[in-house]
N, CA, C and O atoms as a Tripos MOL2 file, in Angstrom:
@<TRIPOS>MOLECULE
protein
  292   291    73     0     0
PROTEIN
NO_CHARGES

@<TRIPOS>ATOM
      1 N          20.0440  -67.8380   49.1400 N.3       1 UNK1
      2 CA         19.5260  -67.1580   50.3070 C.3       1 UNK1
      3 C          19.5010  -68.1010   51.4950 C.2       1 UNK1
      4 O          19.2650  -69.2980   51.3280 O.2       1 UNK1
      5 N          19.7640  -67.5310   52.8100 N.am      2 UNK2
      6 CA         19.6470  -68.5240   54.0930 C.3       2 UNK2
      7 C          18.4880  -67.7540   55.1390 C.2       2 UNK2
      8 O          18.1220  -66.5850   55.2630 O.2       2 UNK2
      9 N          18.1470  -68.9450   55.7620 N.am      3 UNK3
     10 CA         16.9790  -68.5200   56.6340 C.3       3 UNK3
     11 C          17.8980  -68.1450   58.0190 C.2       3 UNK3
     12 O          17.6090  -67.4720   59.0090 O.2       3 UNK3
     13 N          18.8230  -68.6970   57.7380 N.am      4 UNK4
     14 CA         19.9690  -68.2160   59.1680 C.3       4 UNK4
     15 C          20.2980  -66.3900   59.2370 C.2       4 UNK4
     16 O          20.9470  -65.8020   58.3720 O.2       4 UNK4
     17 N          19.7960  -65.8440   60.2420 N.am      5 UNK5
     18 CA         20.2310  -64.5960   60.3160 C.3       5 UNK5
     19 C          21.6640  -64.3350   61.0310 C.2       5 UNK5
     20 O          21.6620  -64.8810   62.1350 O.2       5 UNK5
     21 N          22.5190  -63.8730   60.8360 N.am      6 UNK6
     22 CA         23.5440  -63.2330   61.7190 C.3       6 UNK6
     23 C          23.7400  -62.1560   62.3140 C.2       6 UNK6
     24 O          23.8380  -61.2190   61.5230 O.2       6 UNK6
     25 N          23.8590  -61.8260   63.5650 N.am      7 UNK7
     26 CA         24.1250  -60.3230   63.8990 C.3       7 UNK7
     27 C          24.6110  -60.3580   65.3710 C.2       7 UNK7
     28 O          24.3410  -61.2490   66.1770 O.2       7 UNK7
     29 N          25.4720  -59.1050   65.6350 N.am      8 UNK8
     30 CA         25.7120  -59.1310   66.6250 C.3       8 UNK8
     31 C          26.9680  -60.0470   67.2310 C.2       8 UNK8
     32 O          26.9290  -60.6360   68.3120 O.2       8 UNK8
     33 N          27.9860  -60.0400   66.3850 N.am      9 UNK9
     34 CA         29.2200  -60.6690   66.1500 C.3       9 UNK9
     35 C          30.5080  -59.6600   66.0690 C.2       9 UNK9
     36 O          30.7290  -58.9670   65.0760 O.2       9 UNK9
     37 N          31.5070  -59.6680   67.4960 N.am     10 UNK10
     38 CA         32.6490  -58.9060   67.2720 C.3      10 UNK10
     39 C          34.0130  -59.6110   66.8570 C.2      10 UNK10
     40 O          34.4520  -60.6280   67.3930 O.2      10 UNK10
     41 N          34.4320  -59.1240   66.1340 N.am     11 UNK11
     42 CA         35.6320  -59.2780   65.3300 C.3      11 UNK11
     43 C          37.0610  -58.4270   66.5270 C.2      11 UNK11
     44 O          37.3500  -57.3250   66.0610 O.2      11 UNK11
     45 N          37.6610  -58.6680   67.4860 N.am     12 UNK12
     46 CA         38.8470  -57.9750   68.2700 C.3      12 UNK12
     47 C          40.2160  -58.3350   68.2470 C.2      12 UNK12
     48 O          40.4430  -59.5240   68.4720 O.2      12 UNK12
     49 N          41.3130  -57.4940   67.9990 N.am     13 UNK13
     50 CA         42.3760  -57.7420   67.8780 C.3      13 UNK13
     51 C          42.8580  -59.2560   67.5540 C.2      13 UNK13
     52 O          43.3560  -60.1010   68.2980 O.2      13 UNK13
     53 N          42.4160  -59.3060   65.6970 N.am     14 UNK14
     54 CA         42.7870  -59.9290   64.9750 C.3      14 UNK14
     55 C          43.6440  -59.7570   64.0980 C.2      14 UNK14
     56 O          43.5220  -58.8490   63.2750 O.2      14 UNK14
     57 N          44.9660  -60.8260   64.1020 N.am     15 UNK15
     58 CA         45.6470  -60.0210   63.0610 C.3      15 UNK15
     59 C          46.3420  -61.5270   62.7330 C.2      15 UNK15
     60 O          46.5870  -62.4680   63.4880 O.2      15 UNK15
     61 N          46.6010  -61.3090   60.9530 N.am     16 UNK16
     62 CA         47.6400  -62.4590   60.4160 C.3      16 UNK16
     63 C          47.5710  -62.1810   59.1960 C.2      16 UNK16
     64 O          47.1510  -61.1290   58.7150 O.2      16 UNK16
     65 N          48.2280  -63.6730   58.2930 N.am     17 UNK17
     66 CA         48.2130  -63.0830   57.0340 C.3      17 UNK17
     67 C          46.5510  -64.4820   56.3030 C.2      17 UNK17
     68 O          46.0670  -65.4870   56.8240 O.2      17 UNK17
     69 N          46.3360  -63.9660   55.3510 N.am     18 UNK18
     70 CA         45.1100  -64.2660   54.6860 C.3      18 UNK18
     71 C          45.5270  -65.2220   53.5850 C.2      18 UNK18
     72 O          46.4960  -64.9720   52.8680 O.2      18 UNK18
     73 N          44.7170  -66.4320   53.4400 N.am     19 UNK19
     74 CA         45.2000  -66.8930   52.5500 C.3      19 UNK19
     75 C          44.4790  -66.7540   50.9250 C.2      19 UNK19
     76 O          44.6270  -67.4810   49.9430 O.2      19 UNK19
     77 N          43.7200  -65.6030   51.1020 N.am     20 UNK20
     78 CA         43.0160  -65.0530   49.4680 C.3      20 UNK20
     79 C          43.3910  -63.5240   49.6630 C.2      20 UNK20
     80 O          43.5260  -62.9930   50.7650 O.2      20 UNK20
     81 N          43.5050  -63.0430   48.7300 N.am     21 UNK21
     82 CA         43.2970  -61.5040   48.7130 C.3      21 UNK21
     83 C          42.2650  -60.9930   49.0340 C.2      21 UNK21
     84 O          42.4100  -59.7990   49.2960 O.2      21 UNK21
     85 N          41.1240  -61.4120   49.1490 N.am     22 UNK22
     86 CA         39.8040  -61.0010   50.2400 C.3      22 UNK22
     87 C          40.1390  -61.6380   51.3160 C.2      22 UNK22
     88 O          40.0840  -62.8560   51.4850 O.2      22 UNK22
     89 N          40.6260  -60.5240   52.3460 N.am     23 UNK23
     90 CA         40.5680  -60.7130   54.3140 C.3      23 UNK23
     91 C          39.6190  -60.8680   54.7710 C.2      23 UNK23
     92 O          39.5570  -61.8280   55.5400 O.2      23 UNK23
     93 N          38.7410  -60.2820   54.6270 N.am     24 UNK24
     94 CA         37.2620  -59.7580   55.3010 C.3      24 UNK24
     95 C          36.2250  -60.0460   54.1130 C.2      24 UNK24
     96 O          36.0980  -59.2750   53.1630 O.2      24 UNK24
     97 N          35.5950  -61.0750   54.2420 N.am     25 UNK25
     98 CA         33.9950  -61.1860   53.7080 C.3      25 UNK25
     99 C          32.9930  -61.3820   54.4390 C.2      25 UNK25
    100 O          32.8080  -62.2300   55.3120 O.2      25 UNK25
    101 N          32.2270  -60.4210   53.9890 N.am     26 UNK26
    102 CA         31.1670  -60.8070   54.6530 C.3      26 UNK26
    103 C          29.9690  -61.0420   54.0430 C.2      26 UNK26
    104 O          29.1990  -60.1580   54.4180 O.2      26 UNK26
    105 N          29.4000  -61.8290   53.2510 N.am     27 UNK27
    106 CA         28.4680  -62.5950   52.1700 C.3      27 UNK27
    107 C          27.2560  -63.1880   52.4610 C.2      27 UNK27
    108 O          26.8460  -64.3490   52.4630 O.2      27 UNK27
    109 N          26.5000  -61.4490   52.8530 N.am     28 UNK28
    110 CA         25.4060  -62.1690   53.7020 C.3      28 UNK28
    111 C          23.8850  -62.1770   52.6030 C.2      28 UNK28
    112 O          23.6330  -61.6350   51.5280 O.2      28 UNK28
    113 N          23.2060  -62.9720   53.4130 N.am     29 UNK29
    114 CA         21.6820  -62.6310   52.5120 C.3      29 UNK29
    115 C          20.8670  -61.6350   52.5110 C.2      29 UNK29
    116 O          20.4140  -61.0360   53.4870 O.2      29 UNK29
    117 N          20.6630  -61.4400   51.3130 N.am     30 UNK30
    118 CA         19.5180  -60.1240   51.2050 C.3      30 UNK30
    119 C          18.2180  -60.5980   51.6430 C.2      30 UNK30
    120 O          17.4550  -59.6510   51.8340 O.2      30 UNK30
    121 N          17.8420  -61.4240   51.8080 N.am     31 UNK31
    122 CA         16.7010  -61.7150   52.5030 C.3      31 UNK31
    123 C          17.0770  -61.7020   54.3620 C.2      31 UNK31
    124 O          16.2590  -61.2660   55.1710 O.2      31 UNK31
    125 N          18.1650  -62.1490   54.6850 N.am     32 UNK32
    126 CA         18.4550  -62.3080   56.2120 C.3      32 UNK32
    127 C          19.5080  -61.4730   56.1640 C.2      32 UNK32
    128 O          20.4320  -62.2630   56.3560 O.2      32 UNK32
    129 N          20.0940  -60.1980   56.0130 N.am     33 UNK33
    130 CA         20.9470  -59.3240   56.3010 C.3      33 UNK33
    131 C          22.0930  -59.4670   57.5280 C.2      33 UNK33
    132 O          21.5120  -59.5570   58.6100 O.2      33 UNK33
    133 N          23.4340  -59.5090   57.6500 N.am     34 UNK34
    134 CA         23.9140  -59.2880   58.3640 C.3      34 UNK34
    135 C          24.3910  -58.0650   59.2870 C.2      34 UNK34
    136 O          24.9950  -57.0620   58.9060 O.2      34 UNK34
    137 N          23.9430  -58.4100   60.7070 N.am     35 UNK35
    138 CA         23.6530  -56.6130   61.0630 C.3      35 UNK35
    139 C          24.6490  -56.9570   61.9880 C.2      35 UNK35
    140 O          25.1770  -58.0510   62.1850 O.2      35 UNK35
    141 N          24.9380  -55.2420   62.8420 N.am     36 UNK36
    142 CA         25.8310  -55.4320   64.2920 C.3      36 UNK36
    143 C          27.0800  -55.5620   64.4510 C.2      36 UNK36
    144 O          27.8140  -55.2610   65.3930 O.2      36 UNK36
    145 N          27.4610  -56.4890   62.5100 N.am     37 UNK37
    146 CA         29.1280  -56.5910   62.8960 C.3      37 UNK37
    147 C          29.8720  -55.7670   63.6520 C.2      37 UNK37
    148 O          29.2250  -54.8220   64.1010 O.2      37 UNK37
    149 N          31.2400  -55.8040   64.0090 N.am     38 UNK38
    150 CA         31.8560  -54.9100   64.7080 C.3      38 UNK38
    151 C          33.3660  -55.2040   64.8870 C.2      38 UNK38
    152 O          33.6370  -56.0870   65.7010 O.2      38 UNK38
    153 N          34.2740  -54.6590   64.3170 N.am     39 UNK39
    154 CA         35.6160  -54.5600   63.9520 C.3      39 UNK39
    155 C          36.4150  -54.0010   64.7570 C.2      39 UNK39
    156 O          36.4490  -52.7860   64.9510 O.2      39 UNK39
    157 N          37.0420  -54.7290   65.2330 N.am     40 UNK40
    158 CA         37.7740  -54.0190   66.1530 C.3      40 UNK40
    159 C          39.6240  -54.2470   66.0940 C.2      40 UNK40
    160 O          40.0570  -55.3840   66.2840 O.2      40 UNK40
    161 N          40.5690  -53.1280   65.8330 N.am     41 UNK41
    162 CA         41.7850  -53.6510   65.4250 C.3      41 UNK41
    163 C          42.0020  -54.7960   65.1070 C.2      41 UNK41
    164 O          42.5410  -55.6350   65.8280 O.2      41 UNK41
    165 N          41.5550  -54.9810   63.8440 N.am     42 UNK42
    166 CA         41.9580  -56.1300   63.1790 C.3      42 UNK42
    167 C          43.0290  -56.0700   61.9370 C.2      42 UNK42
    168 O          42.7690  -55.2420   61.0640 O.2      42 UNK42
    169 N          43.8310  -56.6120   61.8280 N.am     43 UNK43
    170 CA         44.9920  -56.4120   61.0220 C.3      43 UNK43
    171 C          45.3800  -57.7780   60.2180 C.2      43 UNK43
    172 O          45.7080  -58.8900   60.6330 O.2      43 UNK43
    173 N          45.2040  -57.2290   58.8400 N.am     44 UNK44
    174 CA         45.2090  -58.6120   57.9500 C.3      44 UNK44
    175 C          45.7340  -58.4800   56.4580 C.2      44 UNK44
    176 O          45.0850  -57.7940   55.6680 O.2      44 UNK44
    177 N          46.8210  -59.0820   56.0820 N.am     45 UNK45
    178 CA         47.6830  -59.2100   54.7860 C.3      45 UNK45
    179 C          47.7060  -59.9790   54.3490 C.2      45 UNK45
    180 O          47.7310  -60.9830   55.0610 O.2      45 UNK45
    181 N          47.7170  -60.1600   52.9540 N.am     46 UNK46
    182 CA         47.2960  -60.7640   52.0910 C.3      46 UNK46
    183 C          49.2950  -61.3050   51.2000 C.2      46 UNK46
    184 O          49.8380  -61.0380   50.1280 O.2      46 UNK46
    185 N          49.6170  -61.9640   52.2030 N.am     47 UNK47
    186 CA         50.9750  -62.3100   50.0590 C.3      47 UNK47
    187 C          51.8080  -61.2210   50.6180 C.2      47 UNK47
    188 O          52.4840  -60.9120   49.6360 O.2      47 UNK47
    189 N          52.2870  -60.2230   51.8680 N.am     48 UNK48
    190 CA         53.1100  -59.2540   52.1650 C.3      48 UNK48
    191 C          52.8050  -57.9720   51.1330 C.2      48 UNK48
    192 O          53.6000  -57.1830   50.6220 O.2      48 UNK48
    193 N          50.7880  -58.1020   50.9800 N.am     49 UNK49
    194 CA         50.6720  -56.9510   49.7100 C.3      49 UNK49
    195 C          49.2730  -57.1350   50.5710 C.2      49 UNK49
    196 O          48.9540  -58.1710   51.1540 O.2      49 UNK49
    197 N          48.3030  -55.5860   50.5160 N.am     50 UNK50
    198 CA         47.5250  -55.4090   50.8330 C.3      50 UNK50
    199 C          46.0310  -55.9690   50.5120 C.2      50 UNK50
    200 O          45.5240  -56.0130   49.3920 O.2      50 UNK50
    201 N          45.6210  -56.2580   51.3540 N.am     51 UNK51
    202 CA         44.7670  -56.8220   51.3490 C.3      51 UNK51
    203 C          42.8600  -56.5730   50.9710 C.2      51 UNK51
    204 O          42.5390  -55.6310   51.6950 O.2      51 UNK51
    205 N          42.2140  -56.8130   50.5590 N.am     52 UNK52
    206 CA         40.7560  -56.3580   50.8040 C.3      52 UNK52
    207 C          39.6860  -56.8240   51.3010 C.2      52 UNK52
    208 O          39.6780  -57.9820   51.7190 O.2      52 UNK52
    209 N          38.7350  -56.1520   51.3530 N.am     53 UNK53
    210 CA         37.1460  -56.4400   51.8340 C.3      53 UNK53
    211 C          36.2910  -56.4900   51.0600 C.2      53 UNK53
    212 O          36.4650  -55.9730   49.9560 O.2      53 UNK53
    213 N          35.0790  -57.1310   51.3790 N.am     54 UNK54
    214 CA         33.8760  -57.0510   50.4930 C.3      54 UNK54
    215 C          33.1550  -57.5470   51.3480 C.2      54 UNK54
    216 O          33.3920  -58.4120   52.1910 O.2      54 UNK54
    217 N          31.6530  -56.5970   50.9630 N.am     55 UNK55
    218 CA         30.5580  -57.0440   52.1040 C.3      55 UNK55
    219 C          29.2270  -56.6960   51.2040 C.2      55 UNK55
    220 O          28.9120  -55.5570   50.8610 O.2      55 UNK55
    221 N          28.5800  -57.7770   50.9200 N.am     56 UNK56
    222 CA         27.3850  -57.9410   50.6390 C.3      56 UNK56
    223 C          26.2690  -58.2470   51.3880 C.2      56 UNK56
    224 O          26.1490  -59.4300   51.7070 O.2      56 UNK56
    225 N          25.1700  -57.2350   51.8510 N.am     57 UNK57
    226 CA         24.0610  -57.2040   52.8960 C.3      57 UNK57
    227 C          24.5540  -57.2610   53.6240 C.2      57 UNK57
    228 O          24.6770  -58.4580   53.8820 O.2      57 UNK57
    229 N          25.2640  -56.4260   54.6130 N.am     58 UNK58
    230 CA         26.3420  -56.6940   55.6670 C.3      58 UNK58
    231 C          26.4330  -55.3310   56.3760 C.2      58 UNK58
    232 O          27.2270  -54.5100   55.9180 O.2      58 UNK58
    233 N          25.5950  -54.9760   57.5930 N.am     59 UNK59
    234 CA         26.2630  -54.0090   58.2900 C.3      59 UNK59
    235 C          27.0980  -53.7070   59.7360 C.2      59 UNK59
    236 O          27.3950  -54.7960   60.2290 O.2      59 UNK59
    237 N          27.4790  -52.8040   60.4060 N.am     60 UNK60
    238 CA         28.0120  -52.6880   61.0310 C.3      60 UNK60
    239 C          28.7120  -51.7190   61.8900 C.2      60 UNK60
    240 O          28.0590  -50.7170   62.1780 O.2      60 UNK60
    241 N          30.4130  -51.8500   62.5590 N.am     61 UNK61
    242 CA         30.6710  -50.5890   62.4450 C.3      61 UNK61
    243 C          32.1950  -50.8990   62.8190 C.2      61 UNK61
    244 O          32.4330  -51.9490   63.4150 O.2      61 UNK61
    245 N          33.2050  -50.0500   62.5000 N.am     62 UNK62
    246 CA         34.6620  -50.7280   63.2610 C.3      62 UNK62
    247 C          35.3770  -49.4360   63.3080 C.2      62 UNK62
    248 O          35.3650  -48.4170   62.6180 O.2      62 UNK62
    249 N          36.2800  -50.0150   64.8350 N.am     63 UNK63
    250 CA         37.4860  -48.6490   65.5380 C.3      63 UNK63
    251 C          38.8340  -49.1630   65.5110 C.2      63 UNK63
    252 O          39.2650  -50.3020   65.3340 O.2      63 UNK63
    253 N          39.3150  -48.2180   65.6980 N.am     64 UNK64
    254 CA         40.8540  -48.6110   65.6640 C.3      64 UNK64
    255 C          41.2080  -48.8580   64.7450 C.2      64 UNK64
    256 O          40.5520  -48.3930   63.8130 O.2      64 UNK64
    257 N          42.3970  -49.6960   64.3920 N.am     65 UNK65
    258 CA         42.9850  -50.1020   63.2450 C.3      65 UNK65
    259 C          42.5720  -51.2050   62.4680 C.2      65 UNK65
    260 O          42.6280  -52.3290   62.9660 O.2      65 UNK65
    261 N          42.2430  -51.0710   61.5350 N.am     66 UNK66
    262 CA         41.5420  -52.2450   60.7800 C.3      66 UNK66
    263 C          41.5300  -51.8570   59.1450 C.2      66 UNK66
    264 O          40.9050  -51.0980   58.4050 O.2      66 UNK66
    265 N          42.8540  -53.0770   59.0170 N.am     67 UNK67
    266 CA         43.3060  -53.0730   57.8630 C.3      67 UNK67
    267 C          42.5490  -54.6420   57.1040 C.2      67 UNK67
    268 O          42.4610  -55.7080   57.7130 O.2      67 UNK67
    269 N          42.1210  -54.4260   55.8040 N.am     68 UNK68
    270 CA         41.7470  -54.1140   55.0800 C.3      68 UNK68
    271 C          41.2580  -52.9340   55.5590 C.2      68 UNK68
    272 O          41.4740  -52.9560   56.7710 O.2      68 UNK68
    273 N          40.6230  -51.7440   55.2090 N.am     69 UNK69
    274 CA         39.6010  -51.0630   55.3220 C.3      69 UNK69
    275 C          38.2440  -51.8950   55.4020 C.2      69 UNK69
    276 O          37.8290  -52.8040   54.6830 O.2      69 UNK69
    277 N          37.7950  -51.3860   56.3170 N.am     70 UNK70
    278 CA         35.8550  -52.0350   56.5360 C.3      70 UNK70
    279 C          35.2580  -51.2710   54.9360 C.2      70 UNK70
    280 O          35.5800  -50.2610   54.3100 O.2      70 UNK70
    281 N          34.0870  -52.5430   54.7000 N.am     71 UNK71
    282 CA         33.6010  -52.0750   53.7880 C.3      71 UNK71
    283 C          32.1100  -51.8760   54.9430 C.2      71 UNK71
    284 O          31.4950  -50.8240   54.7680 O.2      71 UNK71
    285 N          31.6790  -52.6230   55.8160 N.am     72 UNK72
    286 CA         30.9410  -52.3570   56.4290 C.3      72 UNK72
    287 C          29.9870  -51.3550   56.6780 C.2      72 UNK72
    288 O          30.3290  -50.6400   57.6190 O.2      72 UNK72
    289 N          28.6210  -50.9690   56.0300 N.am     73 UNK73
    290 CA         28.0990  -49.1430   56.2810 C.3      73 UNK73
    291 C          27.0530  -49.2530   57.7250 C.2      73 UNK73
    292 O          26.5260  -48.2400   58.1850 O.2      73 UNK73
@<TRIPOS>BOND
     1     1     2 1
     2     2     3 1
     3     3     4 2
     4     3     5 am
     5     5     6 1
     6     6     7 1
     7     7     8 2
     8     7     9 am
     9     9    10 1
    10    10    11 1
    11    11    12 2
    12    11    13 am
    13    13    14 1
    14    14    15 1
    15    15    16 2
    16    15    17 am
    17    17    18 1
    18    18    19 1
    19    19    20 2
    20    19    21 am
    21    21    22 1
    22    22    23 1
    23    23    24 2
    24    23    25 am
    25    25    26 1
    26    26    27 1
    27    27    28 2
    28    27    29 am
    29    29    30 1
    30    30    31 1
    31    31    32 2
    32    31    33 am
    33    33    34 1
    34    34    35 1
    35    35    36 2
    36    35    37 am
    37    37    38 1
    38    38    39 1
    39    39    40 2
    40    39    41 am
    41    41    42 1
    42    42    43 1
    43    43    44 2
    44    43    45 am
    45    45    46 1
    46    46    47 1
    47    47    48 2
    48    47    49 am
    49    49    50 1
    50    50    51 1
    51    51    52 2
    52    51    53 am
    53    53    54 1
    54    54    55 1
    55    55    56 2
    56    55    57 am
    57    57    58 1
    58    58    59 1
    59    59    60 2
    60    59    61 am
    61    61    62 1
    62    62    63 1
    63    63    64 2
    64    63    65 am
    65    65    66 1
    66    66    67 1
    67    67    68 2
    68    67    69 am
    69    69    70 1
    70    70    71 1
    71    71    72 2
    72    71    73 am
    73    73    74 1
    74    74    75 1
    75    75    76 2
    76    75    77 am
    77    77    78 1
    78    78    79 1
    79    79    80 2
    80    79    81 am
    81    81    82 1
    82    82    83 1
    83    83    84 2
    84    83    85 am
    85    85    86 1
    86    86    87 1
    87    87    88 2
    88    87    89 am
    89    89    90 1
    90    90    91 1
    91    91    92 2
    92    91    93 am
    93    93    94 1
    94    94    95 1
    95    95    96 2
    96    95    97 am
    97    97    98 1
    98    98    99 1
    99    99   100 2
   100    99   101 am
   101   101   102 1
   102   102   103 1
   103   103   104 2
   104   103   105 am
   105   105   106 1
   106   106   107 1
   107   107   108 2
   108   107   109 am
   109   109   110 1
   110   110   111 1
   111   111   112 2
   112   111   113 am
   113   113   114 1
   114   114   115 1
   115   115   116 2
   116   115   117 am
   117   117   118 1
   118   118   119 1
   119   119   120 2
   120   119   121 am
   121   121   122 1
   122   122   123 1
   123   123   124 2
   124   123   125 am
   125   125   126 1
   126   126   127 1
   127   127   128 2
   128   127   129 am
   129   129   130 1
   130   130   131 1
   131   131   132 2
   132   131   133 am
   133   133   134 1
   134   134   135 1
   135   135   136 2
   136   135   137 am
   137   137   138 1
   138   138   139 1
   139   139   140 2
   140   139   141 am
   141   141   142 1
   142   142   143 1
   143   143   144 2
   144   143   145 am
   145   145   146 1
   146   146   147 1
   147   147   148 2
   148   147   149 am
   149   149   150 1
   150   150   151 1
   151   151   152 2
   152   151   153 am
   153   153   154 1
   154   154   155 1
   155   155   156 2
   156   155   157 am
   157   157   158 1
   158   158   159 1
   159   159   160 2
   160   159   161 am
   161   161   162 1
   162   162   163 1
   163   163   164 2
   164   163   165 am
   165   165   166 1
   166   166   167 1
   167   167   168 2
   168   167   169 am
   169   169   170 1
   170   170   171 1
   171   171   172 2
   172   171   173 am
   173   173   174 1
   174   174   175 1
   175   175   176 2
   176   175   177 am
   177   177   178 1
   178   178   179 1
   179   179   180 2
   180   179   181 am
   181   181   182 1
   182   182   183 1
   183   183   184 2
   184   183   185 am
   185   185   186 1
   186   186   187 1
   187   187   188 2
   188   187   189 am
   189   189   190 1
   190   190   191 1
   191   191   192 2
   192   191   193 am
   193   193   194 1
   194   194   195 1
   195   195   196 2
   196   195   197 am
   197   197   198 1
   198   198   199 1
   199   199   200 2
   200   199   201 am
   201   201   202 1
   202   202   203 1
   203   203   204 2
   204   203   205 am
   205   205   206 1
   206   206   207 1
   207   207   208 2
   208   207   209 am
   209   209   210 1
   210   210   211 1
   211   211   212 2
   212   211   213 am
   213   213   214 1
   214   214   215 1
   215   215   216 2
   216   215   217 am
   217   217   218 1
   218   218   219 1
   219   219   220 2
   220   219   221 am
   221   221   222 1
   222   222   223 1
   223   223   224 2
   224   223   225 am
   225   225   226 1
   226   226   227 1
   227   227   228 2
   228   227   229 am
   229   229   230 1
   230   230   231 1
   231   231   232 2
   232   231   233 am
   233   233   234 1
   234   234   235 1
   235   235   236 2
   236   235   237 am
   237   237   238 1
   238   238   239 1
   239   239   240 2
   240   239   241 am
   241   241   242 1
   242   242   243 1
   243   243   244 2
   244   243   245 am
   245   245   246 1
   246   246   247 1
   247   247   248 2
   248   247   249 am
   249   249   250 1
   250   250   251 1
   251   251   252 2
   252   251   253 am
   253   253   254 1
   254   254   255 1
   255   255   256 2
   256   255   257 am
   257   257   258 1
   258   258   259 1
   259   259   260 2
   260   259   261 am
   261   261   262 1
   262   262   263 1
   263   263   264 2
   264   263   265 am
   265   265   266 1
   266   266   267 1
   267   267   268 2
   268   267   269 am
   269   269   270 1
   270   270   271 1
   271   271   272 2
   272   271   273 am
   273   273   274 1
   274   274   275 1
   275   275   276 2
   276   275   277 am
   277   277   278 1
   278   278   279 1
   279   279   280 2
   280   279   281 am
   281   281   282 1
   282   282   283 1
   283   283   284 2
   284   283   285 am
   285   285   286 1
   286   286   287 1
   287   287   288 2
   288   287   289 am
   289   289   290 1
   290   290   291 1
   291   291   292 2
@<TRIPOS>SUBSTRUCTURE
     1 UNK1         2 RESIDUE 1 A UNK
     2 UNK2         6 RESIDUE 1 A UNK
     3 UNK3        10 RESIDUE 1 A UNK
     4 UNK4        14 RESIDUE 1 A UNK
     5 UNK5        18 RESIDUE 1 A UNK
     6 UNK6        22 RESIDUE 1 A UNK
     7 UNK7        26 RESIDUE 1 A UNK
     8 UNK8        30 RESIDUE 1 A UNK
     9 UNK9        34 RESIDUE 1 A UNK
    10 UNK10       38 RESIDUE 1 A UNK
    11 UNK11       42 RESIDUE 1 A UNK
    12 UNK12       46 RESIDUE 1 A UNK
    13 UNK13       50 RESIDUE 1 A UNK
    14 UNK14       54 RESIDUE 1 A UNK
    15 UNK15       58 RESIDUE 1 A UNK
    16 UNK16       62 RESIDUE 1 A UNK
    17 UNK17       66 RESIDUE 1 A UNK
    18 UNK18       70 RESIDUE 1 A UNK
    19 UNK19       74 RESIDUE 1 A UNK
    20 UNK20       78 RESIDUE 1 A UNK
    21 UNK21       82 RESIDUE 1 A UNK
    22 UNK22       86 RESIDUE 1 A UNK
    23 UNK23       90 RESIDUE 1 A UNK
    24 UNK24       94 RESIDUE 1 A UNK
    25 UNK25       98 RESIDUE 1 A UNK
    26 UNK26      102 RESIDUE 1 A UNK
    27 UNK27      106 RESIDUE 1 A UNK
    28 UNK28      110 RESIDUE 1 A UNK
    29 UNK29      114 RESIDUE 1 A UNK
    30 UNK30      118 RESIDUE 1 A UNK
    31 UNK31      122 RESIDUE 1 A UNK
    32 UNK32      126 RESIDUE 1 A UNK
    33 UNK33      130 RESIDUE 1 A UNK
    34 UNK34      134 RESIDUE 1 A UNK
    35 UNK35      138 RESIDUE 1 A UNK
    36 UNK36      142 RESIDUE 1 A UNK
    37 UNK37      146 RESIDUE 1 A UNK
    38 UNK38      150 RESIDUE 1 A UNK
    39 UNK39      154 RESIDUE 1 A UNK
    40 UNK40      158 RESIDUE 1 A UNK
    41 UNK41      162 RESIDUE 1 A UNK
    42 UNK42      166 RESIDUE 1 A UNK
    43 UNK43      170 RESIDUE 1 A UNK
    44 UNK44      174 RESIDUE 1 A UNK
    45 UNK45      178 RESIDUE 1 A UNK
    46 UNK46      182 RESIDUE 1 A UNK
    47 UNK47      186 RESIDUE 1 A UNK
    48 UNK48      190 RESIDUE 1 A UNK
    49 UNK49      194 RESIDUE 1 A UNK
    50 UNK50      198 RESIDUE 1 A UNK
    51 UNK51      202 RESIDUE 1 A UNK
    52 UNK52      206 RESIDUE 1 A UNK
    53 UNK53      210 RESIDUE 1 A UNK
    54 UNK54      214 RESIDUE 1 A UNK
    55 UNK55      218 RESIDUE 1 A UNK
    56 UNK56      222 RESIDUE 1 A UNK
    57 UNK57      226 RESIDUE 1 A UNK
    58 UNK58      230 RESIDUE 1 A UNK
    59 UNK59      234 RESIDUE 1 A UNK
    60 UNK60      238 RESIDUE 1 A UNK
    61 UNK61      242 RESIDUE 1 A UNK
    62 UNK62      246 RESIDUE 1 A UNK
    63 UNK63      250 RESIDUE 1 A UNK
    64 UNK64      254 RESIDUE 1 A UNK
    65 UNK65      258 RESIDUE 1 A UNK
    66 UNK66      262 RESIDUE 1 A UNK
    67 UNK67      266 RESIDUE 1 A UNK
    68 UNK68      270 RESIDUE 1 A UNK
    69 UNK69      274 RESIDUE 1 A UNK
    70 UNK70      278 RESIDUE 1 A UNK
    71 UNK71      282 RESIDUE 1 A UNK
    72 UNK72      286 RESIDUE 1 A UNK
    73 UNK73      290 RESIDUE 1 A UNK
């Protein structure tokens, strides 16, 4: 757990390739939650094969194109 909170962090027209098959983590604390994220056409491949997300205590919201899919709620 971290006493560091995060929130309120935009993510905008990002795009490349990833060097794990998780693009997007977001691995926040359940005690300090990550709030506010915000996705914005971000475009990200993994190996020329699709890529994923995972988000633990992590919310947010994202438009446009944004590959992985947001796991973000």
């Amino acid at each position: 757990n971290s006493g560091v909170k995060i929130s309120a962090v935009t993510y905008q027209n990002v795009s490349g390739t990833s060097a794990t098959p998780i693009a997007i983590r977001f691995r926040c604390s359940a005690t300090a939650p990550c709030e506010g994220i915000k996705l914005y056409n971000v475009n990200l491949i993994y190996s020329k094969q699709s890529a994923k997300s995972f988000c633990f205590s992590a919310t947010g919201t994202s438009r446009g194109q944004v590959t992985p899919e947001s796991c973000l709620m």
